[in-house]
N, C-alpha and C positions, 0 to 999 in steps of 0.2 A: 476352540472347537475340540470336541472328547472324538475318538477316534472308538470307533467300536471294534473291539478287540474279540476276535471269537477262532472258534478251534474248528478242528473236521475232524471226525470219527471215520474212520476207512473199513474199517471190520470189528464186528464184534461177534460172537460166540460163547454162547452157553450149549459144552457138549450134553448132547441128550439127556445122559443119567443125572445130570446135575438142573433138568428143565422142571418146572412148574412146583419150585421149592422156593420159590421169592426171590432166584439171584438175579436176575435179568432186573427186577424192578431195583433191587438192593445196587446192584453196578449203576444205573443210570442214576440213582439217587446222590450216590459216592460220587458220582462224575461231574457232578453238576454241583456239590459241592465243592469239592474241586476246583472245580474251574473257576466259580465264583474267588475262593478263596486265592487264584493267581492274577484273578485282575483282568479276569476275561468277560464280555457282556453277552455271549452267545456260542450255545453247539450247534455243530451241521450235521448230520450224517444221512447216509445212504441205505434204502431198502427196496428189496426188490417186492414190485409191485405184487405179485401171486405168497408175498409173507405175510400174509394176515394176521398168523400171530403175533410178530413183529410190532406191526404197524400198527393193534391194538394197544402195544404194550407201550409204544411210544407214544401215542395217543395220551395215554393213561397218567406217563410222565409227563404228559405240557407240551410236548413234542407238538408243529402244525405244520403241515403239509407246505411246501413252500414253494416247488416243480414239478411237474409232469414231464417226462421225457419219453419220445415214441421211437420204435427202433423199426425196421422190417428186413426179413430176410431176403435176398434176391438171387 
């Protein structure tokens, strides 16, 4: 039995001046090779629900939505 080996992303960051130049697609591309090349079968990461752009961009990379989590303030 193979073990499926995968990672977690906790933060990522593209400051502003550096947004909508291709590096957010170009990191996740890098990342993912990456990982591939350490013998890993899968990334995780976190976004927050109201980051559209985000979430399009991950979309974009293959990324698929895999949780829902609901919070409420009291």
């Amino acid at each position: 039995t193979q073990i499926n080996k995968k990672i977690f992303i906790y933060d990522i960051q593209i400051f502003p001046e550096y947004r909508n130049y291709g590096n957010g697609r170009f990191l996740l591309d890098w990342l993912s090779q990456e990982t591939k090349n350490l013998g890993y079968q899968e990334i995780g990461l976190h976004v927050l629900a109201e980051n559209k752009i985000a979430r399009l961009l991950y979309e974009k990379s293959g990324f698929e939505m895999t949780n829902i989590y609901y919070s409420k303030k009291v």
